[in-house]
Backbone as a printed PyTorch tensor [residue, N CA C, xyz], in Angstrom:
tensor([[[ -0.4190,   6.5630,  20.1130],
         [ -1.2270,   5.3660,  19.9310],
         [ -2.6720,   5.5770,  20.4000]],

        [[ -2.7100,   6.3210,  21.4760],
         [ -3.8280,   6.7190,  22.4930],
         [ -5.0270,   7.3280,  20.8860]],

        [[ -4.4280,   8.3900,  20.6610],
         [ -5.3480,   8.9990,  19.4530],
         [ -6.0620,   8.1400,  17.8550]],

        [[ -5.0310,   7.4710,  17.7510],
         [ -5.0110,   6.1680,  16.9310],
         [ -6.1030,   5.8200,  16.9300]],

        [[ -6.2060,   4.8060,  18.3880],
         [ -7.1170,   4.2830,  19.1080],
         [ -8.5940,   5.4370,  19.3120]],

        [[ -8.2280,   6.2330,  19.3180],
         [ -9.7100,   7.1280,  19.3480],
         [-10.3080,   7.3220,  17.8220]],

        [[ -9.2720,   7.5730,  17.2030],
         [ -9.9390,   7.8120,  15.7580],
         [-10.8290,   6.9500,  15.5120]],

        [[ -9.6250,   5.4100,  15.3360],
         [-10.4840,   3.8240,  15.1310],
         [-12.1770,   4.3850,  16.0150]],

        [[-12.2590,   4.3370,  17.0340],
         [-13.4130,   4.5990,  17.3780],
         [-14.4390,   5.2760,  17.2950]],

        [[-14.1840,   6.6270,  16.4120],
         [-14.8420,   7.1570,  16.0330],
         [-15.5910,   7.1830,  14.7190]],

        [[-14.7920,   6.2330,  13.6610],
         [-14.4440,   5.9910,  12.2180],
         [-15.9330,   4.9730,  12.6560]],

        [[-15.7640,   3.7010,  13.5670],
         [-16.5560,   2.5900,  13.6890],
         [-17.2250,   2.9530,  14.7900]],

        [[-17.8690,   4.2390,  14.6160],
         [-18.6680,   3.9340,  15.5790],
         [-19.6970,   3.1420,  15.6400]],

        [[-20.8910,   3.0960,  16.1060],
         [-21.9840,   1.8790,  15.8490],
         [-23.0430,   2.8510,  15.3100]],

        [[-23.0210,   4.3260,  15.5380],
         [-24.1410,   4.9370,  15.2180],
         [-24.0280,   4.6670,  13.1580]],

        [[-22.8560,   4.5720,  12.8580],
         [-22.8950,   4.6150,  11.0080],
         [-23.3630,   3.1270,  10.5670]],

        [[-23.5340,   1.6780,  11.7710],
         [-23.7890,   0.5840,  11.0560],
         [-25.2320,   0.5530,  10.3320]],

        [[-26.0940,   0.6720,  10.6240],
         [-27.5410,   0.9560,  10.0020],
         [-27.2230,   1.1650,   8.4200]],

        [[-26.4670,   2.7510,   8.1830],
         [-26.2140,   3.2150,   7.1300],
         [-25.2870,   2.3450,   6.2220]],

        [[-24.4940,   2.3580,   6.9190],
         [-23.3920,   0.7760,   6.2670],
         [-23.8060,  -0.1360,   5.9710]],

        [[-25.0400,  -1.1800,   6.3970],
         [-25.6870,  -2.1700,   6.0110],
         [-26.1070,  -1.9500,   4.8250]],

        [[-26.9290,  -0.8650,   4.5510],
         [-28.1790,  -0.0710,   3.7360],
         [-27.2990,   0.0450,   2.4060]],

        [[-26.0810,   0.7480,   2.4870],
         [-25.2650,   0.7090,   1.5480],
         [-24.7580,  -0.7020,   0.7470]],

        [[-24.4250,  -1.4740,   1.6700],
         [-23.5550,  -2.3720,   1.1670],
         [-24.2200,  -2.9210,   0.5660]],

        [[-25.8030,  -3.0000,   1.1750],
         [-26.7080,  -4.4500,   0.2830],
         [-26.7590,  -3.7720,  -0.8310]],

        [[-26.8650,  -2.2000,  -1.1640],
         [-27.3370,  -2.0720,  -2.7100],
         [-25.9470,  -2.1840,  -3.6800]],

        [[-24.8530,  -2.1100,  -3.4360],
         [-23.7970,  -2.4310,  -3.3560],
         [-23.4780,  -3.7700,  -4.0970]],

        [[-24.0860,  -4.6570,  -3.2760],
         [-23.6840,  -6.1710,  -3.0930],
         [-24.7350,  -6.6360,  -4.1470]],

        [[-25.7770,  -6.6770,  -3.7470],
         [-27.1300,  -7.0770,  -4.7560],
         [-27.0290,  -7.0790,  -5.9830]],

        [[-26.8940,  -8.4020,  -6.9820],
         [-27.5860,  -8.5500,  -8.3260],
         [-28.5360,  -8.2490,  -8.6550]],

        [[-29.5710,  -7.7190,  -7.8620],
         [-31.1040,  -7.5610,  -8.5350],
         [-31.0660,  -6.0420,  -9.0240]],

        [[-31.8440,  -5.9120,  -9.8950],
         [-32.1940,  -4.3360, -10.2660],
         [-32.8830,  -3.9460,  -8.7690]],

        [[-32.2390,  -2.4670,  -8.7860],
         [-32.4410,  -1.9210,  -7.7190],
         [-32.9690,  -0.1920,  -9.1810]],

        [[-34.1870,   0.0720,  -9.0170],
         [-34.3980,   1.5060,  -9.4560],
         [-33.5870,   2.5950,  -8.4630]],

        [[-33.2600,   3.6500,  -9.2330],
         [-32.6940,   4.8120,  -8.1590],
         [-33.9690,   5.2320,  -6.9360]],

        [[-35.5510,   4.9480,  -7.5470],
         [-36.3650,   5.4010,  -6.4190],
         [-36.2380,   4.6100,  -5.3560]],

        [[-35.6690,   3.2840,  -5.5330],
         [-35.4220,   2.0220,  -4.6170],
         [-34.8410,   2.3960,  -3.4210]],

        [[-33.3570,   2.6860,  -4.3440],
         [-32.6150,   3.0610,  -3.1740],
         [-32.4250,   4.5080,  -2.5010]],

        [[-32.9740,   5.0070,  -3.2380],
         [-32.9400,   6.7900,  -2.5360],
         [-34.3320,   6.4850,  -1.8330]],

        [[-35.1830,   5.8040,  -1.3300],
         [-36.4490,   5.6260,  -0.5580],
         [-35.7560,   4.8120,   0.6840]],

        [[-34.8300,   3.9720,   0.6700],
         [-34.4900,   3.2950,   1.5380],
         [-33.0260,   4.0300,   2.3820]],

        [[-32.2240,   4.4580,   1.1630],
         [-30.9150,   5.0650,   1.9940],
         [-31.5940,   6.3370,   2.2590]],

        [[-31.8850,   7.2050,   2.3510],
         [-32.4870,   8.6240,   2.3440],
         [-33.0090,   8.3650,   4.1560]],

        [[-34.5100,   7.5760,   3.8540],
         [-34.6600,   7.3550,   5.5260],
         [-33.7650,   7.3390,   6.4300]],

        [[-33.4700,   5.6380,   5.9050],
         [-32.5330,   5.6560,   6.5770],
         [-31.0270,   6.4100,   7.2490]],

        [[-30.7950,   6.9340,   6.4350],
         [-29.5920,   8.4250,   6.7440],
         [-30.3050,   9.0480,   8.1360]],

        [[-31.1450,   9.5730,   7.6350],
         [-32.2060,  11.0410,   8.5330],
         [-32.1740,  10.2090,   9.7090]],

        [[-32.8320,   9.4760,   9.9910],
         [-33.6850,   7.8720,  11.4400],
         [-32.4470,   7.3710,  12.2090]],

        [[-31.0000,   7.0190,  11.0850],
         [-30.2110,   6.9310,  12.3050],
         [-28.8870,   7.1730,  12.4100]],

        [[-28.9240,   8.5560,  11.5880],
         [-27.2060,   9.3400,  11.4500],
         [-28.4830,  10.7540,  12.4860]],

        [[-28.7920,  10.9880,  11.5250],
         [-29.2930,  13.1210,  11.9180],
         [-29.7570,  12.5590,  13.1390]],

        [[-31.3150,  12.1300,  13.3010],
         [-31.7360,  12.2720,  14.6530],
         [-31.0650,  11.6770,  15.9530]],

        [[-30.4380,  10.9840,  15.8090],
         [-29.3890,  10.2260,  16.7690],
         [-28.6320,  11.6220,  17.1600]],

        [[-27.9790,  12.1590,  16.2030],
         [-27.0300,  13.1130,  16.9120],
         [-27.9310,  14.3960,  17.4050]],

        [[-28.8590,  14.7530,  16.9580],
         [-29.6650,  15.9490,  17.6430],
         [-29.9380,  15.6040,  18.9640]],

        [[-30.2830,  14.0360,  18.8020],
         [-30.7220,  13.8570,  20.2720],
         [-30.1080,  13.7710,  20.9360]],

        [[-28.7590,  13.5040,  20.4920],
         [-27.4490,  13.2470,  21.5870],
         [-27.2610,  14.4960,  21.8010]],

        [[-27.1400,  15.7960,  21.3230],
         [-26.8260,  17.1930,  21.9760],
         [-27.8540,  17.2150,  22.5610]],

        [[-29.1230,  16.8280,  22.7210],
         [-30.0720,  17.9200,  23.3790],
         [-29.9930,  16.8640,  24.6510]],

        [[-29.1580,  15.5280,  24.8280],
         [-29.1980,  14.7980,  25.8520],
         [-28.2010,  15.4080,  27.1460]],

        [[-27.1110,  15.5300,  26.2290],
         [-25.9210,  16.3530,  26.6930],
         [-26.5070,  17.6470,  27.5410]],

        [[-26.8810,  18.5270,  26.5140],
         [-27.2740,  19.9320,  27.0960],
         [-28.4700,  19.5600,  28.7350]],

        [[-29.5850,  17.9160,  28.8100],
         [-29.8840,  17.9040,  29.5300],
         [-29.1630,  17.7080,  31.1280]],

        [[-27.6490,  17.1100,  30.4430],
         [-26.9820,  16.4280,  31.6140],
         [-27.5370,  14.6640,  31.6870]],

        [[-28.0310,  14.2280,  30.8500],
         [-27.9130,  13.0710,  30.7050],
         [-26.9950,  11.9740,  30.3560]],

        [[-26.4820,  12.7100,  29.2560],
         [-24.7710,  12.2770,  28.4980],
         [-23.8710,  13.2900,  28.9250]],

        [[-22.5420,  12.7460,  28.5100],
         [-21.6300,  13.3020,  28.7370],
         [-20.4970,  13.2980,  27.7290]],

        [[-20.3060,  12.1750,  26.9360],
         [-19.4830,  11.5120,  25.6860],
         [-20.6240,  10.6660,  24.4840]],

        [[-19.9880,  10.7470,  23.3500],
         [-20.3250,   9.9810,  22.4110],
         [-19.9300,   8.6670,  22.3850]],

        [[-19.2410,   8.3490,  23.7280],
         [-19.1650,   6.5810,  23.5140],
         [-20.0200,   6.2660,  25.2450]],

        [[-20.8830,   7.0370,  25.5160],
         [-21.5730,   6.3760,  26.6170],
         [-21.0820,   5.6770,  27.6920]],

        [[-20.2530,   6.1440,  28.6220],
         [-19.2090,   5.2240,  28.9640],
         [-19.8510,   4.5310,  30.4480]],

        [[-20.9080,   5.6230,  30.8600],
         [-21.4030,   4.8800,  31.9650],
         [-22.5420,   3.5700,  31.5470]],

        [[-23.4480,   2.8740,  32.6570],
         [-24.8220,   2.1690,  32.2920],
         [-25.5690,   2.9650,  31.9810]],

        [[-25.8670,   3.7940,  33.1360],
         [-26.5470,   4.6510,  33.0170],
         [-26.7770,   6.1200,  32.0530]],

        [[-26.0760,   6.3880,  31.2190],
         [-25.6190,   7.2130,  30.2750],
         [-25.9410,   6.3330,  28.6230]],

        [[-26.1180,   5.2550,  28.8900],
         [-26.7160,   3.8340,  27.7910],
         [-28.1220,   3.9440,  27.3740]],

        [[-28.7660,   4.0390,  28.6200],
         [-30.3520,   4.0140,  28.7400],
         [-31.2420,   4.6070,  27.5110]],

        [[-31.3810,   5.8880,  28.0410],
         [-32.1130,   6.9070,  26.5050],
         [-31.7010,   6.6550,  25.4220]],

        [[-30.3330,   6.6050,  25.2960],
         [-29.5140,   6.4500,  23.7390],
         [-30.5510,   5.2370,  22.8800]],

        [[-30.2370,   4.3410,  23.5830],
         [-30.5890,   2.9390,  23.4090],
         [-32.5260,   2.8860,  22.9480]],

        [[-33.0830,   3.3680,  24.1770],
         [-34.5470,   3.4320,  24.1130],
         [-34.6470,   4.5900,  23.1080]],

        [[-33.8440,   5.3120,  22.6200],
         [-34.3380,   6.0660,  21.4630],
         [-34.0810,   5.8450,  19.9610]],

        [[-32.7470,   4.4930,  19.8790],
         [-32.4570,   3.8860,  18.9630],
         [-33.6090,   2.7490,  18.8120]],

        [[-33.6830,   2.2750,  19.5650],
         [-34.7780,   0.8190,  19.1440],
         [-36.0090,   1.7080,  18.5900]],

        [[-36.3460,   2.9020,  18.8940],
         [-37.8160,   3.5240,  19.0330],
         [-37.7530,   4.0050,  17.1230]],

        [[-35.9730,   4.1530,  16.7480],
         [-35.8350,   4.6770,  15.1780],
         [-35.8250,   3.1290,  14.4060]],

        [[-35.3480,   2.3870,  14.9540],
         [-34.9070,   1.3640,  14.5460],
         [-36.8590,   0.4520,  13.5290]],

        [[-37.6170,   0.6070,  14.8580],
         [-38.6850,  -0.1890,  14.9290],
         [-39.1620,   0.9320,  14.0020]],

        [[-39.2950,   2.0870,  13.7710],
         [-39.7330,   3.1140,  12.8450],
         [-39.4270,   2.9660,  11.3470]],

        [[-37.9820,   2.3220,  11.0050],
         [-37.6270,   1.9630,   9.8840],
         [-38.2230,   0.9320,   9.2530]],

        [[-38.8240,  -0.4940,  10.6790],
         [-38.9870,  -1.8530,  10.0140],
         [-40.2540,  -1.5280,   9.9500]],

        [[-41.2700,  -0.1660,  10.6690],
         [-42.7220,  -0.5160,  10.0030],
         [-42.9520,   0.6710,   9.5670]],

        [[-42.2450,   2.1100,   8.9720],
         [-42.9180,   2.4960,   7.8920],
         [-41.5060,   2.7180,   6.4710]],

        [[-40.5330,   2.5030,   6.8930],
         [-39.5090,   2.7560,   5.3460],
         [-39.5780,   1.7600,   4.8080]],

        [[-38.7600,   0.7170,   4.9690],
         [-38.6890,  -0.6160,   4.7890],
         [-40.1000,  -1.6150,   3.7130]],

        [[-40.9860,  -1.4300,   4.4760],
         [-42.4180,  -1.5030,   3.8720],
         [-42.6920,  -1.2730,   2.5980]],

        [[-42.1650,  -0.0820,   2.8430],
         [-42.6420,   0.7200,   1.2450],
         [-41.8870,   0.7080,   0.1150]],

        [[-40.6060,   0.0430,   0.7800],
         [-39.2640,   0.1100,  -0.7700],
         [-38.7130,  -1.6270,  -0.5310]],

        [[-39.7270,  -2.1730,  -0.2790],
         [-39.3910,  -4.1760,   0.3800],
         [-37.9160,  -5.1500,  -0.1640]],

        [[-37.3870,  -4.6140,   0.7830],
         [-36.1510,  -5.9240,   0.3590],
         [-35.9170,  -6.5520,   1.3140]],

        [[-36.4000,  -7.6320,   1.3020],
         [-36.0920,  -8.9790,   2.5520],
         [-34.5890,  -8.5490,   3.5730]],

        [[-33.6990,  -8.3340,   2.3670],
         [-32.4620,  -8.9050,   3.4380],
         [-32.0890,  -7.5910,   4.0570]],

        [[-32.3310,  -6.2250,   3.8090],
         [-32.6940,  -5.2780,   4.5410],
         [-33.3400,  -5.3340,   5.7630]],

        [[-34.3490,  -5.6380,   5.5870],
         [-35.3320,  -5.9220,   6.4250],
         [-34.6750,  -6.3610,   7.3380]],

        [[-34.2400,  -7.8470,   7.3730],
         [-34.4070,  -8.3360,   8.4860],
         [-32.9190,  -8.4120,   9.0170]],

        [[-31.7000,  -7.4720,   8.5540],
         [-30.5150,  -6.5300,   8.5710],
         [-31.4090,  -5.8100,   9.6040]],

        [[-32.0270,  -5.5010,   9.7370],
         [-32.7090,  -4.2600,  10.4090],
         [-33.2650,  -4.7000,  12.0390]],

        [[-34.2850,  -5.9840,  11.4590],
         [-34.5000,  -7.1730,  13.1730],
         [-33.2420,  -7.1150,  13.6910]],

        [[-32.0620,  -8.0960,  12.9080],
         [-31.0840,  -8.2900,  13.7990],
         [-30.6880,  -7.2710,  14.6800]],

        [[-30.2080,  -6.1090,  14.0120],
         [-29.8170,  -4.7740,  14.7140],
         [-30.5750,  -4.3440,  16.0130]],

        [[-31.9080,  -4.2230,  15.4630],
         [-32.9670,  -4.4180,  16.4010],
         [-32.6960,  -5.5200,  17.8170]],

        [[-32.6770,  -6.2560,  17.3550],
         [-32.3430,  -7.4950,  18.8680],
         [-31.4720,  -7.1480,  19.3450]],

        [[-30.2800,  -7.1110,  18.3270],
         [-28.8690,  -6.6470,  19.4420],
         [-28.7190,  -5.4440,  19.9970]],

        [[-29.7230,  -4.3440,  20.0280],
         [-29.4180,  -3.5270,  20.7690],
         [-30.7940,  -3.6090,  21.9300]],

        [[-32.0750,  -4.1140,  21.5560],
         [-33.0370,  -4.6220,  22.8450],
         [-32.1670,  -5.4700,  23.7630]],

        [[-31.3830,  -6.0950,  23.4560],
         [-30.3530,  -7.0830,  23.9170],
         [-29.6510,  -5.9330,  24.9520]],

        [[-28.4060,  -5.3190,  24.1600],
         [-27.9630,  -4.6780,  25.0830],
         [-28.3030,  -3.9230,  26.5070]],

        [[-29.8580,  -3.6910,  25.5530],
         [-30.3880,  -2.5640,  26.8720],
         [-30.9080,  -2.9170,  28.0070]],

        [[-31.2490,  -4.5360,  27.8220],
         [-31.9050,  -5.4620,  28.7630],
         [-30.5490,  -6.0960,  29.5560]],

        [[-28.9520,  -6.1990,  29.0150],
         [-28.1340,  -6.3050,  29.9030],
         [-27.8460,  -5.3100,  31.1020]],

        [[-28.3070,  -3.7450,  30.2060],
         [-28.1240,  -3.1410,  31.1200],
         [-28.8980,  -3.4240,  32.4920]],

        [[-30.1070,  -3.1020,  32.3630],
         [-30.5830,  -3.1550,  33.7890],
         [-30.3040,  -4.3880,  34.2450]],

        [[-29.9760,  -5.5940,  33.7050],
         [-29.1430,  -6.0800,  34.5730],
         [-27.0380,  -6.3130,  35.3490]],

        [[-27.3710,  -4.7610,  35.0110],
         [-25.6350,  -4.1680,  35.4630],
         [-24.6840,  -5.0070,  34.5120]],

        [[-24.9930,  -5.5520,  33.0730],
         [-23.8530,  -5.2350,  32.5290],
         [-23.4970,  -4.2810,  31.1650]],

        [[-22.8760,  -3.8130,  30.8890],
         [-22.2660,  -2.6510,  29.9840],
         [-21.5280,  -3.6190,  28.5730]],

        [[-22.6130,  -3.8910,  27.6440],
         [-21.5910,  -5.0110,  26.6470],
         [-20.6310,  -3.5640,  25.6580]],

        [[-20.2560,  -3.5540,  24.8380],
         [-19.4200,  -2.8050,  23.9460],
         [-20.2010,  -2.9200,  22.6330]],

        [[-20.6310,  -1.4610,  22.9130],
         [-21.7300,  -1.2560,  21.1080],
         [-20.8520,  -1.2300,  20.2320]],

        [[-20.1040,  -0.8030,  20.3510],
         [-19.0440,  -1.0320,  19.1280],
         [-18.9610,  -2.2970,  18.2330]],

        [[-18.5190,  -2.9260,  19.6370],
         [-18.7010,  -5.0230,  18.6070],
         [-20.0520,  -5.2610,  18.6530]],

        [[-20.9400,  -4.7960,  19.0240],
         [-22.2210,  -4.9600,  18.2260],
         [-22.4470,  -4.5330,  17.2590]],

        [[-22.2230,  -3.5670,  16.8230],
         [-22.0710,  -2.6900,  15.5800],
         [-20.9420,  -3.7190,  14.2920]],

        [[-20.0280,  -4.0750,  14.8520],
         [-18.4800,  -4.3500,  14.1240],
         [-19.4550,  -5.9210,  13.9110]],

        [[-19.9000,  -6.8690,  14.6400],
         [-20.1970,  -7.8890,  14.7870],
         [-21.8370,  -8.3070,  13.4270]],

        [[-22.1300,  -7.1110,  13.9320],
         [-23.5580,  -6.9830,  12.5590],
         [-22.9640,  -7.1680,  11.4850]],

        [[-22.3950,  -5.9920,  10.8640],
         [-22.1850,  -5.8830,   9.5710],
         [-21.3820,  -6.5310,   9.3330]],

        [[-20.2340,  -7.5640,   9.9690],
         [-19.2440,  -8.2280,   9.4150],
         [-20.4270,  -9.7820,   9.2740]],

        [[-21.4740, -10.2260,   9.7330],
         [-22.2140, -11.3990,   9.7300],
         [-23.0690, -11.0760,   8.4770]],

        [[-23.7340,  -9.7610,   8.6450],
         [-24.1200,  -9.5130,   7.5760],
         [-23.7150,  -9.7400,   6.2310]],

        [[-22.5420,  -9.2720,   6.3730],
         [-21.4590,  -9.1930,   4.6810],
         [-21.4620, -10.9110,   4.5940]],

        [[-21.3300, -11.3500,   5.3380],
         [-21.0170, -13.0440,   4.5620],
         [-22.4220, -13.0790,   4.5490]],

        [[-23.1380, -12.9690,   4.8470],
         [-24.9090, -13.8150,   5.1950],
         [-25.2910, -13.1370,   3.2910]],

        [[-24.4370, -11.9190,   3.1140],
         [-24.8200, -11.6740,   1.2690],
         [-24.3300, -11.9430,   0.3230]],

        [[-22.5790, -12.2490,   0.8270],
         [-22.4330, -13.1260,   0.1990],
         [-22.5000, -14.4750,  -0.3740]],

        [[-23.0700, -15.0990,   0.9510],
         [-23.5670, -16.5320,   0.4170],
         [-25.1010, -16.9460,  -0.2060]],

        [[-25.6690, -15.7550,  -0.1420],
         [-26.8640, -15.7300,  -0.4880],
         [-26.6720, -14.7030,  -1.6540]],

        [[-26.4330, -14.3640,  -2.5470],
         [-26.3630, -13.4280,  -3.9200],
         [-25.2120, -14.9300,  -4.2740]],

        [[-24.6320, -15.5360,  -3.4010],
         [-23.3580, -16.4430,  -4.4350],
         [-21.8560, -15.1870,  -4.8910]],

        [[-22.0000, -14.2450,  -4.1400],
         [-20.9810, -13.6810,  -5.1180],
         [-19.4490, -13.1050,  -3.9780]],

        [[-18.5720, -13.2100,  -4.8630],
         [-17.0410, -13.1150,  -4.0760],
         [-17.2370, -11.7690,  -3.5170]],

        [[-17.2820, -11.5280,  -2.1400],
         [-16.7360, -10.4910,  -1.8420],
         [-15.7680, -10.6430,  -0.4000]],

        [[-15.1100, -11.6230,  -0.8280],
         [-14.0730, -12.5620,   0.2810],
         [-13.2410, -11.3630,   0.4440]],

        [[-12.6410, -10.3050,   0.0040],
         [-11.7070,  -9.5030,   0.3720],
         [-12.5630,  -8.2190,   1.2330]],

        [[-13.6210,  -7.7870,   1.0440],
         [-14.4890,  -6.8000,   1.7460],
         [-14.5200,  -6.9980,   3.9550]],

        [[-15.1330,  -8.9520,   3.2650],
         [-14.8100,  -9.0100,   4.7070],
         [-13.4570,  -9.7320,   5.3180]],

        [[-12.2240,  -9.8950,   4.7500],
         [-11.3030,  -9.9440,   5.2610],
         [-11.0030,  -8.5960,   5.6560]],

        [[-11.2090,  -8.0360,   5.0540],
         [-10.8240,  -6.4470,   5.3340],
         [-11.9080,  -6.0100,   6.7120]],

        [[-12.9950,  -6.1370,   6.2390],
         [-13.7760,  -5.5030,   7.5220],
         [-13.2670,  -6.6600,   9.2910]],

        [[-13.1860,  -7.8340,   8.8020],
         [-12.7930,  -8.9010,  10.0150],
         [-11.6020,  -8.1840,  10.7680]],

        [[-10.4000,  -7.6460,  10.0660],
         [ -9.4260,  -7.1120,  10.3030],
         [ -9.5540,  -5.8830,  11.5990]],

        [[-10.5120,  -4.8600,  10.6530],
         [-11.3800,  -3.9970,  11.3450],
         [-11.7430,  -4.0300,  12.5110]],

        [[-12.7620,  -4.7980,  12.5240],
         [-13.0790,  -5.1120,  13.8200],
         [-11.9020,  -5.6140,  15.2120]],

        [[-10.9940,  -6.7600,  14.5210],
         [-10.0190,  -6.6730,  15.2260],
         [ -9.1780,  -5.5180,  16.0780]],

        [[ -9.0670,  -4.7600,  14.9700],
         [ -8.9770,  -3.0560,  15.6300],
         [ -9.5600,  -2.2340,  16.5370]],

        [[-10.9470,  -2.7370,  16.3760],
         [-11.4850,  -1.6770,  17.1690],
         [-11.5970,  -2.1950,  18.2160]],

        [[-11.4980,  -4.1410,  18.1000],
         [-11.8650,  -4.4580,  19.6860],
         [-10.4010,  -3.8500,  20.2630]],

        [[ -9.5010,  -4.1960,  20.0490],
         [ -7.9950,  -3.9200,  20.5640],
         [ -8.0350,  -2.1120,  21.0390]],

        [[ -8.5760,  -1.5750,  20.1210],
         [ -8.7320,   0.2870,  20.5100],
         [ -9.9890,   0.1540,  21.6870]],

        [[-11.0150,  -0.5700,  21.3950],
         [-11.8830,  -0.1410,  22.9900],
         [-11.3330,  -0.7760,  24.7030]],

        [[-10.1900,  -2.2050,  24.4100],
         [ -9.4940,  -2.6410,  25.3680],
         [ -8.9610,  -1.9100,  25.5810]],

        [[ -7.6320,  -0.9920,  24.7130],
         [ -6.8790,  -0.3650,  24.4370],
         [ -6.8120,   1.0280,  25.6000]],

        [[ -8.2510,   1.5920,  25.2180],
         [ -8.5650,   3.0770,  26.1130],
         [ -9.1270,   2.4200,  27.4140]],

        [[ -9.5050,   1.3370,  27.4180],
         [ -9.9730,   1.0400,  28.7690],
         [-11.8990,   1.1540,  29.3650]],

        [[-12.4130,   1.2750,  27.7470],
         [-13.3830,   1.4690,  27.7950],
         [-14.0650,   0.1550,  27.7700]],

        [[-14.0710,  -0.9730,  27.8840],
         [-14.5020,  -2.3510,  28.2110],
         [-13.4450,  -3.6260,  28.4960]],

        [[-14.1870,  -4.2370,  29.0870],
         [-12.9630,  -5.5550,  29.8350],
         [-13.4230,  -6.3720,  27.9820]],

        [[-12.4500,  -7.4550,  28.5700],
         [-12.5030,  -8.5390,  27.4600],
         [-13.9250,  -9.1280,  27.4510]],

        [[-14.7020,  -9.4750,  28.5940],
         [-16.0350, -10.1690,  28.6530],
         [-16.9470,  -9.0150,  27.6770]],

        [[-16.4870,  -7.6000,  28.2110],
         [-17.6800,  -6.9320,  27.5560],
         [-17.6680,  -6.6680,  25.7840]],

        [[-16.5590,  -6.6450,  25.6230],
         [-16.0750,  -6.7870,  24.1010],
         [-16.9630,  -8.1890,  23.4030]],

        [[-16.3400,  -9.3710,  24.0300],
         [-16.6080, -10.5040,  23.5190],
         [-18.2600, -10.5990,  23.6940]],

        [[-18.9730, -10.4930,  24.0950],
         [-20.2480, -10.5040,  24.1700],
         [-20.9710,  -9.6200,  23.3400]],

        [[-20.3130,  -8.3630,  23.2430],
         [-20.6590,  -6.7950,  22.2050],
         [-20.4100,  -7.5720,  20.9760]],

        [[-19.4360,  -8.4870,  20.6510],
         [-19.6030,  -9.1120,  19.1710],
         [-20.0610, -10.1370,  18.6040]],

        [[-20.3670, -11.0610,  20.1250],
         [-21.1230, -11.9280,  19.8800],
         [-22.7150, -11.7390,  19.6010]],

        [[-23.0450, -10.9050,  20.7020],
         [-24.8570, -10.1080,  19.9260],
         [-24.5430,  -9.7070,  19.1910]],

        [[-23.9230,  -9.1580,  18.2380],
         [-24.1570,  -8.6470,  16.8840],
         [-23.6980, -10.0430,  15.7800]],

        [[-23.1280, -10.8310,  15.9660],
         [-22.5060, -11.7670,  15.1460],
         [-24.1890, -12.8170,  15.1930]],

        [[-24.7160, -12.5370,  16.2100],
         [-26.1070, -13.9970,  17.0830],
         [-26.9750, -13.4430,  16.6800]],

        [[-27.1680, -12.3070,  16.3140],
         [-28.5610, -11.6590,  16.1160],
         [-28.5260, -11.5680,  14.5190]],

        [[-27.4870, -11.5750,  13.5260],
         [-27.7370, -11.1060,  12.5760],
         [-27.7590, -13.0020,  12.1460]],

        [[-26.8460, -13.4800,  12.5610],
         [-27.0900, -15.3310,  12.1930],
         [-28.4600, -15.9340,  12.4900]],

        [[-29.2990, -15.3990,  13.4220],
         [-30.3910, -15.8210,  13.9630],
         [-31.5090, -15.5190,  12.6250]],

        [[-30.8900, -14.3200,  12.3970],
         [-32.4520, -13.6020,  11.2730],
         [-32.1990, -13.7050,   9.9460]],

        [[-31.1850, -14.9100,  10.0260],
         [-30.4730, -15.3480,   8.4570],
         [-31.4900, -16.2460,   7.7570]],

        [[-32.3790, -17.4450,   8.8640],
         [-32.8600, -18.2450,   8.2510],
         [-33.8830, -17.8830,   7.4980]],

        [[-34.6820, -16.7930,   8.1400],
         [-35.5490, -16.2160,   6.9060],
         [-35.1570, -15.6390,   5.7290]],

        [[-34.2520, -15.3150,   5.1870],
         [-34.0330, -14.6510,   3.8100],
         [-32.8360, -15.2770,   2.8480]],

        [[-31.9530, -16.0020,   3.7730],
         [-31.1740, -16.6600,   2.8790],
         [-31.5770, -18.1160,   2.4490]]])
């Protein structure tokens, strides 16, 4: 069960939500999307926060800064975090810009908040669960496009809701967050992406 539970965690991690968003909207979207559209927007995006995330995570490791890919201390949070917001804010003012789709965009704020969010719990000693920040985005997201395109994709997020269920149960599961830190890890991601709804839907 133990491994189960690790896979689930590795499958969802939070580093693939960015990319998962990016996907789904072109995915989801009625509008003509040109191939330069979306190969200008998924392309960045890939490189900004799949590749450099993990280079930086080995060369964090090799410093003795990290130790695991799920960050398990506060302090092991810090850089990760200040180097995600630093890709994050890189996407909303030079990719984004140049290939403009609102609900991208501001897919991108939310993410943005909920992890300035996290990092500002940290220094105040608490550890929320990136995971349900991650699980909590893209499942708010998916309805926030579906009700705004109008179109059924009621089984995507029953399926992803499910998901998440999983992974909170696999991060209780290994012992890698209490219930408070879970429930809060999905509530910033569920609050941040509802918050940055009113502009685009």
């Amino acid at each position: 069960m133990r491994q189960l539970f690790l896979l689930i965690s590795y499958i969802f991690h939070p580093l693939f939500v960015p990319m998962a968003g990016t996907i789904a909207y072109f995915l989801v979207t009625p509008k003509y999307t040109p191939l330069e559209l979306q190969s200008g927007n998924i392309l960045p995006v890939f490189i900004l926060t799949i590749i450099i995330p993990i280079i930086s995570f080995f060369i964090l490791r090799n410093l003795g800064v990290v130790n695991s890919v799920f960050l398990r201390s506060q302090k092991e949070r810090i850089f990760p975090l200040i180097i995600c917001i630093a890709l994050l804010l890189m996407i909303l003012i030079k990719v984004i810009p140049n290939n403009y789709t609102a609900e991208l965009y501001y897919f991108f704020v939310g993410l943005l908040a909920a992890i300035a969010s996290s990092l500002l719990l940290l220094f105040l000693k608490f550890k929320n669960s990136l995971h349900m920040v991650g699980m909590g985005s893209f499942l708010m997201y998916l309805i926030n496009l579906s009700i705004h395109f109008e179109i059924n994709i009621i089984l995507a997020i029953s399926a992803f809701t499910v998901c998440t269920g999983m992974v909170a149960t696999a991060r209780l599961y290994l012992y890698e967050h209490s219930k408070a830190e879970v429930l809060i890890g999905l509530l910033l991601g569920l609050g941040s992406q509802l918050l940055t709804v009113k502009f685009w839907l």
